[in-house]
C-alpha positions in Angstrom: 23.0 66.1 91.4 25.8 65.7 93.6 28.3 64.7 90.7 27.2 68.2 89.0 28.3 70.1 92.0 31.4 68.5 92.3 32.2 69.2 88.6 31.1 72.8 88.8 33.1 73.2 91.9 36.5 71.7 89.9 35.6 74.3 86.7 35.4 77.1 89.4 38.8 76.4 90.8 40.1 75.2 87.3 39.4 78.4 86.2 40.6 80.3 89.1 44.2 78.6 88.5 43.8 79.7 84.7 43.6 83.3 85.6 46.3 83.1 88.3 48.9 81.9 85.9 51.6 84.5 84.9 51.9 85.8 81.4 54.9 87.0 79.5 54.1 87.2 75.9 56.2 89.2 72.8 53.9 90.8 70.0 54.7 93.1 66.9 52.7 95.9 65.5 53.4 94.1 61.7 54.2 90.7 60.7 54.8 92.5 57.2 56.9 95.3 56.5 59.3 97.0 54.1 62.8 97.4 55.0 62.6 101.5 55.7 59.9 101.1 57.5 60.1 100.2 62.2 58.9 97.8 63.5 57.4 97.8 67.2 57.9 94.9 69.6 56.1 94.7 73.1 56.6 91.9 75.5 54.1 92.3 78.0 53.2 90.3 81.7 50.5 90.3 84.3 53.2 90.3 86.6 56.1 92.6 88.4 59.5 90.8 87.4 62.8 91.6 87.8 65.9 91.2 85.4 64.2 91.3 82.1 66.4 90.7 79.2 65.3 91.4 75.9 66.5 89.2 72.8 69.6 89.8 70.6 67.7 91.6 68.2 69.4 89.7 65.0 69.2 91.3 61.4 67.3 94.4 63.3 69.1 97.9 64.7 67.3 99.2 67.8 66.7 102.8 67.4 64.0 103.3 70.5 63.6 101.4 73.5 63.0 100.3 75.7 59.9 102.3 76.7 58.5 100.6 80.3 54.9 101.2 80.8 52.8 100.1 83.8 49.1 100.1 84.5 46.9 98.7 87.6 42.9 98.5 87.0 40.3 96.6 89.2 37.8 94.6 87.1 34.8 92.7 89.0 36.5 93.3 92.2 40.2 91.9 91.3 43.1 94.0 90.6 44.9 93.4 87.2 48.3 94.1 86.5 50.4 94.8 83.5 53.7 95.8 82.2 55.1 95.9 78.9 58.5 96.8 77.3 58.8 98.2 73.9 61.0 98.3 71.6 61.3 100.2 67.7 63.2 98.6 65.4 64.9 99.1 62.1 65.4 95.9 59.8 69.1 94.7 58.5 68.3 93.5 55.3 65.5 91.5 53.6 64.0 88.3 54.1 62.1 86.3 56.9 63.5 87.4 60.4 63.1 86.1 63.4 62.9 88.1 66.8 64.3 85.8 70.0 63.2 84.6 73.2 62.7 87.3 75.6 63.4 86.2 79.9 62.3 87.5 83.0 62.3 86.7 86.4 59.1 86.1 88.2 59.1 84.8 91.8 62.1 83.1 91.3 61.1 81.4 88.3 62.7 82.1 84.6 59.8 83.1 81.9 60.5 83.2 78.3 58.6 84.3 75.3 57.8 82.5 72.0 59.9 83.4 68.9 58.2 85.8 66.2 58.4 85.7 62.3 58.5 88.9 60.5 59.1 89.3 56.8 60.7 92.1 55.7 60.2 93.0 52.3 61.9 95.5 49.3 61.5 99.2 50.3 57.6 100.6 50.2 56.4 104.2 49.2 56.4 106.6 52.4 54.8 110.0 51.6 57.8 112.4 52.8 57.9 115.2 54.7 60.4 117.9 54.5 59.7 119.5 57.9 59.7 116.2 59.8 62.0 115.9 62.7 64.2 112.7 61.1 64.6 114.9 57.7 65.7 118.4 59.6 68.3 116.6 61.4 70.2 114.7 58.3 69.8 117.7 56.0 71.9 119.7 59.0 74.3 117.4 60.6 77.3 116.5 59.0 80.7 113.9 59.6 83.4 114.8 57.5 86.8 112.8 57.4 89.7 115.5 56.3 92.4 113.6 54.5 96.1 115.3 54.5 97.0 113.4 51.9 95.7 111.4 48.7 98.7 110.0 47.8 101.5 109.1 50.4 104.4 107.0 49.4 104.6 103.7 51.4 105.6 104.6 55.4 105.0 108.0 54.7 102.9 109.4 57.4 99.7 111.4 56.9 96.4 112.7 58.7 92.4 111.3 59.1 90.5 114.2 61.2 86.9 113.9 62.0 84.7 116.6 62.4 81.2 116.6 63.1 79.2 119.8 61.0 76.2 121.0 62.8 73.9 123.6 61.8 72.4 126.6 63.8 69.4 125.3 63.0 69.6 122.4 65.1 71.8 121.1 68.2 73.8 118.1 69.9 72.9 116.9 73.3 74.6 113.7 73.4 76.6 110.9 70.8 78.2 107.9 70.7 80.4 105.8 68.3 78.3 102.8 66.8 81.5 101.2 64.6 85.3 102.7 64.2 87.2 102.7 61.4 89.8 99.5 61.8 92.5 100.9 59.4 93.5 97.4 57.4 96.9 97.8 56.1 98.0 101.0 58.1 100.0 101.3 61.1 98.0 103.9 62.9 98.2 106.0 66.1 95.4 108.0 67.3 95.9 111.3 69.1 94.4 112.5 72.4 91.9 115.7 72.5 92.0 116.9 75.4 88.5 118.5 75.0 86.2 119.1 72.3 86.4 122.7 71.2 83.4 124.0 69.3 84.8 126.3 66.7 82.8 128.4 63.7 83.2 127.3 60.4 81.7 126.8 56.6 80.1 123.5 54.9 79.5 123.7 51.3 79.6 127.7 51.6 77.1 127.9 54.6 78.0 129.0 58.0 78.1 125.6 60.7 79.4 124.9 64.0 82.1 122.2 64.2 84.2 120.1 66.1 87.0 118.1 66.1 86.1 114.4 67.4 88.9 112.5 66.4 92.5 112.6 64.7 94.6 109.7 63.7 98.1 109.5 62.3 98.6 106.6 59.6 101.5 105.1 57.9 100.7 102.8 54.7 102.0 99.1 54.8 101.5 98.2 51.5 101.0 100.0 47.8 97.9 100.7 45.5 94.6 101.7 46.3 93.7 101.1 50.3 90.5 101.9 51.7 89.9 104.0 55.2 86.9 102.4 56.7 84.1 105.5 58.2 83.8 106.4 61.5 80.2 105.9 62.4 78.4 107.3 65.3 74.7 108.0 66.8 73.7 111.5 67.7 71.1 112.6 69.8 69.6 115.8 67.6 67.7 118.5 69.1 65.4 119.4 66.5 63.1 123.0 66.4 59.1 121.8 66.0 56.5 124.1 65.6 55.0 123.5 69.1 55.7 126.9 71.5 55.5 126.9 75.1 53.3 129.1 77.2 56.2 131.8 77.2 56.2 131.5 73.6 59.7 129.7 73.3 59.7 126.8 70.8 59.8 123.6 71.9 62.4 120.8 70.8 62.1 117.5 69.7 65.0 114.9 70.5 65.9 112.7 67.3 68.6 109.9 67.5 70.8 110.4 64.0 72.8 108.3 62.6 75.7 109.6 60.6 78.9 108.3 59.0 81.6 109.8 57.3 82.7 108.9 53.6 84.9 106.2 52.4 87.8 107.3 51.6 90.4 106.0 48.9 93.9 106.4 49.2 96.5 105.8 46.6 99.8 104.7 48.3 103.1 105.0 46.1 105.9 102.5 45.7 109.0 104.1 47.0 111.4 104.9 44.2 114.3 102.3 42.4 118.1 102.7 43.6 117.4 101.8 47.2 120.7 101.7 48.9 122.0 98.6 50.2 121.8 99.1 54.0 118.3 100.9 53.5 115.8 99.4 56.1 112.5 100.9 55.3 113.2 104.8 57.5 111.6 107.1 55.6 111.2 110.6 56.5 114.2 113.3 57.4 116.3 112.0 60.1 120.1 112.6 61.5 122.2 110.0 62.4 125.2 109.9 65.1 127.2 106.9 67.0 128.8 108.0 70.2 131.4 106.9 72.8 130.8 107.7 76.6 134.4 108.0 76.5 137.5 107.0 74.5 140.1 106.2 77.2 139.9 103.4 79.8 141.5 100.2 81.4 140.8 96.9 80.6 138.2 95.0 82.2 136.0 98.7 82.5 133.2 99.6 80.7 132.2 102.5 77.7 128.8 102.9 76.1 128.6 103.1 72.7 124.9 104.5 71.7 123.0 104.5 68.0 121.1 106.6 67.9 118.7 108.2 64.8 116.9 111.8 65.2 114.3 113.4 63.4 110.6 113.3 61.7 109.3 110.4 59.9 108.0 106.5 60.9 110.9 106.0 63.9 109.1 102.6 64.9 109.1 100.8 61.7 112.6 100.5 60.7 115.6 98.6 62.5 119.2 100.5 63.3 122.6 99.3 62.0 124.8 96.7 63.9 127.3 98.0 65.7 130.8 96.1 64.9 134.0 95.8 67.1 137.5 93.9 67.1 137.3 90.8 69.1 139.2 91.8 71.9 136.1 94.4 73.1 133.5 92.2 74.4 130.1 93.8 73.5 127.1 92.9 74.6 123.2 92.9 73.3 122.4 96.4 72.8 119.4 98.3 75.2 116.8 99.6 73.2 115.1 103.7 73.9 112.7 104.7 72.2 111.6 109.2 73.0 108.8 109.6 70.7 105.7 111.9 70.6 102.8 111.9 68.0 101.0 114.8 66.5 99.8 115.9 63.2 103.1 115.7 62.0 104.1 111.7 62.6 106.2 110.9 64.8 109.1 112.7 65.9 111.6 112.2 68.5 114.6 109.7 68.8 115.5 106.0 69.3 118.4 104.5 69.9 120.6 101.4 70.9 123.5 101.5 73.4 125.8 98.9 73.5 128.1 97.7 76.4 131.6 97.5 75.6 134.4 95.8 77.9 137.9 95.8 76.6 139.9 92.6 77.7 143.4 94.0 76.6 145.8 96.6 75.9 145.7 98.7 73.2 143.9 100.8 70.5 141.0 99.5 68.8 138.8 101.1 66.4 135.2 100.7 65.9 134.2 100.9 62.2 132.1 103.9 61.0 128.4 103.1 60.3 125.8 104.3 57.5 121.9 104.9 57.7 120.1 105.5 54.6 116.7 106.9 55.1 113.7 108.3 52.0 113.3 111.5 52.3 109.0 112.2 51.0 109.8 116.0 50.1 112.6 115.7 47.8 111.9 112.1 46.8 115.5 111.2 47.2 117.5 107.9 49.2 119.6 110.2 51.7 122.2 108.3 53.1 124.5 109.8 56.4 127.8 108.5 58.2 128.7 108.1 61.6 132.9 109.1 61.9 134.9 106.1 63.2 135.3 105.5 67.3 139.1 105.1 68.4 139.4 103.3 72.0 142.4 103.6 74.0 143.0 101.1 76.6 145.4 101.7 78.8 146.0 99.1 81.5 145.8 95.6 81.0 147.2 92.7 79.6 149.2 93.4 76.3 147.5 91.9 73.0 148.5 88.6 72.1 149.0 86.6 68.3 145.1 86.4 68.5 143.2 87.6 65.2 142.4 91.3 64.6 139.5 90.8 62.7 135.7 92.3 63.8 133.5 90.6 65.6 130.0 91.3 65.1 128.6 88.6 67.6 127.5 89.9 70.9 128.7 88.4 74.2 127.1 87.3 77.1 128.3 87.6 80.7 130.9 84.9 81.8 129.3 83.0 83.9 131.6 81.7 87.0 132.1 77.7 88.4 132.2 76.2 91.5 136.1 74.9 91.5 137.2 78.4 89.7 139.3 81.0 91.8 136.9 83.9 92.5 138.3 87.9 92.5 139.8 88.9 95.9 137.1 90.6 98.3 138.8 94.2 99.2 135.9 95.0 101.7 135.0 92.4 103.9 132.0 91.6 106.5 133.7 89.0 108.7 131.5 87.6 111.7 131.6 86.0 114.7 131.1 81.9 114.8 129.7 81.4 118.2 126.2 83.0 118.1 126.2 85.7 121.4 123.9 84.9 124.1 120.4 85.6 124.4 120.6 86.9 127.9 121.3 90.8 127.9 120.7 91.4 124.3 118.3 93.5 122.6 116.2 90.7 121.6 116.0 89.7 125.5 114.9 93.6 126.3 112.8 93.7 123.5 110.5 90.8 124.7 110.6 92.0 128.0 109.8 95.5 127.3 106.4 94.8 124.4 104.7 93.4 126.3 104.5 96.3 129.1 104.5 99.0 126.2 101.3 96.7 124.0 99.0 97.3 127.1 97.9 101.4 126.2 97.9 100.4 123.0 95.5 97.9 123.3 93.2 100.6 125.4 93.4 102.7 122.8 92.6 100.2 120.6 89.6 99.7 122.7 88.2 103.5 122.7 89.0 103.6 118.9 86.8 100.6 118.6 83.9 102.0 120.5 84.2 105.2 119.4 83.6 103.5 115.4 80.9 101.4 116.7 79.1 104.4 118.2 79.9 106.7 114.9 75.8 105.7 113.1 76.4 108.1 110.1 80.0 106.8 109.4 78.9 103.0 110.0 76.3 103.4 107.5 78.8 105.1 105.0 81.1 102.9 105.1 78.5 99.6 104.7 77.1 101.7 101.9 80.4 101.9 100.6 80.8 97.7 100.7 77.4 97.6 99.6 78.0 99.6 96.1 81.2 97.5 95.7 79.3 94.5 96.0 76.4 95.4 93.0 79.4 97.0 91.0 81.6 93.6 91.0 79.5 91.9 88.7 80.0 94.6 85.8 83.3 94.8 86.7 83.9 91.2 85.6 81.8 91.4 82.5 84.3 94.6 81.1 84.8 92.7 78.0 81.5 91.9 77.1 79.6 94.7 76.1 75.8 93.2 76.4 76.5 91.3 79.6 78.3 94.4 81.3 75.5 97.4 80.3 72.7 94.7 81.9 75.2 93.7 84.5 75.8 97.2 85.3 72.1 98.4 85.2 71.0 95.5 87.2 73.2 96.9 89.9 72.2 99.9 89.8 68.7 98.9 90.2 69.4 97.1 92.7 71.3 99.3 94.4 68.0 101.7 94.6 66.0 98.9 95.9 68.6 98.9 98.9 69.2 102.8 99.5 65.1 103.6 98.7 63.3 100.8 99.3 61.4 100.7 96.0 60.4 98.2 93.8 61.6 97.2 90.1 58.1 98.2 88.9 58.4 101.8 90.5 61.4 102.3 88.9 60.7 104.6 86.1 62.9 107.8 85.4 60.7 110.3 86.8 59.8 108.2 89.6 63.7 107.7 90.8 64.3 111.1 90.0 61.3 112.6 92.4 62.7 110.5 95.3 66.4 111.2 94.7 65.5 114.8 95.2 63.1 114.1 98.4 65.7 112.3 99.9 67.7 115.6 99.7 70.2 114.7 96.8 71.4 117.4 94.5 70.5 118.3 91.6 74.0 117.5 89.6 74.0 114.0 91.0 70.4 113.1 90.6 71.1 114.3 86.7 74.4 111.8 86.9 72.4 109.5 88.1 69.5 109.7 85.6 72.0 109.8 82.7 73.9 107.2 83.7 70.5 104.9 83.8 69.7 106.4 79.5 73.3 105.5 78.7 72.9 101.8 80.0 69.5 101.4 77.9 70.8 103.1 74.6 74.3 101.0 75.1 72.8 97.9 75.2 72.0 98.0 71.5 74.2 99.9 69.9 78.2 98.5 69.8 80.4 100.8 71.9 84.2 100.7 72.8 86.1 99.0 75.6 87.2 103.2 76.5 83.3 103.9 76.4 82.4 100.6 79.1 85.1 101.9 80.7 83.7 105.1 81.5 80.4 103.9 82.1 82.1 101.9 84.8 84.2 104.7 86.2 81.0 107.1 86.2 78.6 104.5 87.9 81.7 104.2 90.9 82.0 107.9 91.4 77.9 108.2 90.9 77.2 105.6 93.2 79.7 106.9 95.9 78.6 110.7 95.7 74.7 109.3 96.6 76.3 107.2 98.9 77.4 110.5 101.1 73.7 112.0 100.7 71.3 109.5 101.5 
């Protein structure tokens, strides 16, 4: 009898262990599915955690998620607990898939879920529905990538503009770019918008809204048929439904879009037989000068003697001529400018190279004339121009010798000067005293003797500055807010360059950061909840909307690619967020 109460007793407190264990488990809504249709994938736990990271999502595009959701219920007396974190996803490509480990933290301990199979099969019948949400917002919004040219002749430079068509049907709250073109065999440039303008226009003879979102300049490397990759982004759609609110209004319905403009095929042309000799790849319409800061001088001065080409076309992608002398003008390597600006046209501006000449004797030396041959697009003609020949006079100095007349094309360095060889005579000189003065009397002596004496107020007002700062609550708790925010920042700061550890570095801090300022838990911290006690806690209404959107941009970031400018931003936005709350709270 005894033995039987002993073993009930163990099943009782087996059993008690069972139920206290945690649970972190990963299920899908279909192990089955065609590859148009979502799939939905909740990992759920019987306990709070913090730092959840969700799996890679391989072979799958995330297009919702994650949606949190919390419940609390008391069965037979005990409180349960769950939370669950779900995600809708969009499959790659066909075949058996595989969706990852899952991790949260629990009490200090690291939980992880058990990998899923999915199959993903060829593409199933879906009854469509030309008034659903998805279909309203592709049938009116529109990338389009405007192409100056369709066939430029190599290094000739010509326009990619991207504008994004949107109806009047339907509107744009937010986007983002998923993948940018790379532009494989083009030298491009892209050029800055200062702000997006929205301007009124027509696609495919209906009236739209558009605006400009990007413009690049390219210049082809090679001939034949290149490709320009599309510029693809993710657009949040407002979309009309046929709900109305109680004031009769109808209500929207936020779709995520994903759009992408057109391939686009350029045909780049060979530049034309004949090519002069000296030609170097310019092409475009240029002028070409060689100038002398001055024509007369002595020997052992200096002139400089600048190359310099002018104009409109591909200015960084060809080389100058050589500039030539007689031997007895040392020259030296030539400095390099470059004044160029970038718009729709190409570039335009100047570079140049000036050169350092010193004459080492009397006399008159020439410097050769030089040529620049350039292609010029519009008449499809080598252009070549000529610089006028450079006459130095050198006055003073010693006279030329028997030494050869020929040019020297080689440039000199500076003479450098040894130990046992007689250095030039010093004209100005700084001549001091051997024996070192004494230290008694001198200003060094007064200066020790006087600190001292003149440290002491500064010290009390050291002192009072000190107290004063210790008794200042408000600025006290500013400024440790201030090394506070630094401190949950520094980890996304490091992770810049990697665009999945720095969107959950960076909304890790920022969670934690609210668990610091409002004393809240990770499983209070949905949206509306944060946003209810931002704006008890007196915060304004711009900064609790930063705030908010800064917390959306981290979750839809994570899963879609974005650029290093984009993290950048996020980064910069979360500082100046994080700082404006910090002068509220």
């Amino acid at each position: 009898m005894k033995l039987r109460y002993l073993i009930l007793s163990f099943l009782l407190f087996a059993s008690g262990l069972i139920q206290a264990q945690v649970r972190f488990e990963a299920k899908v809504s279909k192990e089955k599915l065609g590859i148009n249709e979502r799939l939905r994938v909740d990992f759920e736990m019987n306990e709070d955690g913090d730092n959840f990271k969700p799996p890679s999502f391989e072979g799958f595009t995330v297009v919702g998620g994650p949606n949190q959701k919390i419940s609390t219920s008391i069965l037979n007396g005990k409180m349960a607990y769950s939370k669950t974190y779900s995600f809708y996803l969009q499959p790659k490509k066909r075949g058996n898939l595989n969706i990852g480990q899952a991790e949260i933290i629990i009490d200090d301990k690291i939980y992880k879920t058990s990998p899923l199979a999915v199959n993903i099969t060829a593409a199933v019948d879906q009854p469509t529905d030309g008034n659903s949400s998805e279909m309203i917002a592709e049938d009116n919004l529109h990338l389009v990538a405007e192409v100056s040219k369709g066939s430029p002749y190599l290094n000739e430079a010509f326009t990619v503009v991207y504008k994004l068509y949107v109806s009047p049907r339907v509107s744009v709250s937010n986007w983002r770019v998923l993948d940018s073109p790379k532009y494989n065999d083009f030298w491009s440039q892209s050029i800055d918008i200062q702000q997006l303008r929205v301007e009124n226009g027509e696609y495919r003879g209906e009236p739209y809204r558009y605006v400009v979102l990007r413009k690049t300049i390219l210049y082809p490397q090679k001939t034949g048929e290149l490709n320009i990759e599309p510029l693809t982004l993710s657009i949040a759609v407002d979309v009309p439904s046929e709900r109305r609110d109680i004031f009769g209004s109808r209500i929207y319905k936020t779709v995520n879009k994903t759009v992408a403009a057109d391939n686009k095929k350029i045909k780049v042309k060979s530049l034309p037989a004949g090519k002069p000799a000296n030609f170097t790849g310019a092409v475009g319409k240029f002028n070409f000068n060689v100038t002398a800061s001055k024509n007369e001088l002595n020997a052992g001065e200096s002139l400089q003697a600048k190359v310099e080409v002018r104009g409109n076309g591909n200015l960084k992608l060809f080389d100058l001529p050589n500039l030539t002398a007689p031997s007895s003008l040392e020259m030296y390597d030539p400095e390099r400018r470059e004044n160029v600006n970038t718009n729709l046209n190409g570039m335009q501006g100047s570079i140049s190279e000036t050169y350092t000449v010193v004459p080492t004797r009397q006399g008159k030396y020439p410097i050769p004339a030089l040529s620049f041959s350039y292609f010029d697009p519009s008449s499809e003609t080598y252009k070549t121009e000529s610089s006028e020949e450079l006459l130095i006079n050198v006055d003073k100095g010693p006279l030329a010798g028997n030494e050869p007349s020929g040019l020297s094309g080689v440039n000199k360095q500076a003479v450098a000067i040894e130990g046992n060889q007689f250095r030039f005579i010093k004209l100005n000189t700084n001549l001091k005293p051997i024996n070192s003065e004494s230290f008694f009397g001198s200003i060094g002596f007064w200066g020790a003797l006087v600190l001292p004496l003149a440290a002491i107020p500064l010290f009390i007002l050291f002192g009072k500055k000190r107290e004063q700062r210790a008794n200042d609550v408000k600025g006290n708790r500013i400024r440790r807010a201030d090394k506070l925010a630094r401190k949950y920042l520094s980890e996304a700061r490091k992770s810049l360059g990697d665009q999945k550890e720095f969107y959950q570095a960076l909304e890790r801090s920022m969670h934690n950061y609210l668990k610091a300022k409002l004393n809240i838990q990770t499983g209070e911290m949905s949206k509306e909840r944060i946003s209810g006690l931002l704006r008890e806690k007196g915060v304004n209404d711009q900064t609790n909307s930063d705030f908010i959107s800064l917390l959306e941009s981290c979750e839809f970031a994570r899963y879609t690619p974005a650029s290093s400018d984009a993290m950048q931003q996020d980064y910069e936005k979360a500082v100046q967020v994080i700082s404006t709350l910090d002068k509220q709270l």
